[in-house]
N, C-alpha and C positions, 0 to 999 in steps of 0.2 A: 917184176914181171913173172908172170906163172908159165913153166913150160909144159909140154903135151909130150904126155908117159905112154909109152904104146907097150904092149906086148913084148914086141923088140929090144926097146928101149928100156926097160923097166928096173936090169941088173946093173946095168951102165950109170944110172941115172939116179938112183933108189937105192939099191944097195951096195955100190961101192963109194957114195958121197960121205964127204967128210963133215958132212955140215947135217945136222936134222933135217929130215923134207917131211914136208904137209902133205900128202895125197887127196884132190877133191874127188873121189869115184861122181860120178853125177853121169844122165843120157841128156838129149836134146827138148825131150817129150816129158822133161821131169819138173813141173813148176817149183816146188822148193827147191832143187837144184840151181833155180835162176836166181832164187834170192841168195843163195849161196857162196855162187860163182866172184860177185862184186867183191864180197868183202873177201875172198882167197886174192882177189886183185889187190886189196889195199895193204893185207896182211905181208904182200909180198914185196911191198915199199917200204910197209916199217921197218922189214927186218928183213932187208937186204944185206946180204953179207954176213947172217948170218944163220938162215935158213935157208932151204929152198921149197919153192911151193908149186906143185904140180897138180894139171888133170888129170884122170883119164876118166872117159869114154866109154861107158861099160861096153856101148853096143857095140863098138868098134875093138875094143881092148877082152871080150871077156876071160882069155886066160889067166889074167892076174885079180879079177872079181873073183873068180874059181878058187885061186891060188890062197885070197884071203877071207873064204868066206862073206864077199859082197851080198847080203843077201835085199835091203833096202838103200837109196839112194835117197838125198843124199849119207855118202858115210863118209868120213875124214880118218885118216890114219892118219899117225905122227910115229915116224920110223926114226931112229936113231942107231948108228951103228949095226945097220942091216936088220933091225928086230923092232917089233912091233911097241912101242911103248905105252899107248895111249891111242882111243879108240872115241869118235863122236858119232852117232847114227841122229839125221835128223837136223834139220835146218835151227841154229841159235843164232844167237846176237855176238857181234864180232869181240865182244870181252870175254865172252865165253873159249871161244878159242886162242885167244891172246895171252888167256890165264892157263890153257893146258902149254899152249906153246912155252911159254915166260918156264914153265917148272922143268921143261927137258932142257935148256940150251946151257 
């Protein structure tokens, strides 16, 4: 299950996790965001327990789009240890991110 990264939330959630998190930046109005979203759903079955896999929201969220240089949606971050590891701008196919996720865990 993917949870929903707010502003707020973001340090709690994101950087103090002990686990790798996927961040899907993505808005409501953004079509390849929708192609997107599914497979953040499925990714976060495979590898339950030992990832965590997150939205946010630009329009709702944009202090942490700011924060990381969101400049196109979709973008994927893969944080590990509070720091940026590995970056995907642009909707792929779910082995594409399976194969960045597989190389940080």
């Amino acid at each position: 299950m993917t949870i929903e990264i707010t502003d707020a939330t973001f340090d709690e959630k994101v950087l103090k996790s002990d686990k790798p998190v996927v961040i899907d930046f993505w808005a409501e109005w953004c079509g390849p965001c929708r192609m997107v979203g599914p497979i953040i759903e499925e990714l976060s079955k495979d590898y339950e327990g030992k990832a965590i896999m997150g939205k946010v929201d630009v329009d709702s969220n944009p202090n942490i789009a700011v924060r990381y240089g969101i400049r196109n949606i979709p973008t994927i971050l893969f944080i590990k240890n509070g720091e940026v590891v590995e970056k995907q701008v642009g909707a792929v196919p779910k082995n594409v991110l399976a194969s960045k996720l597989d190389a940080i865990l």
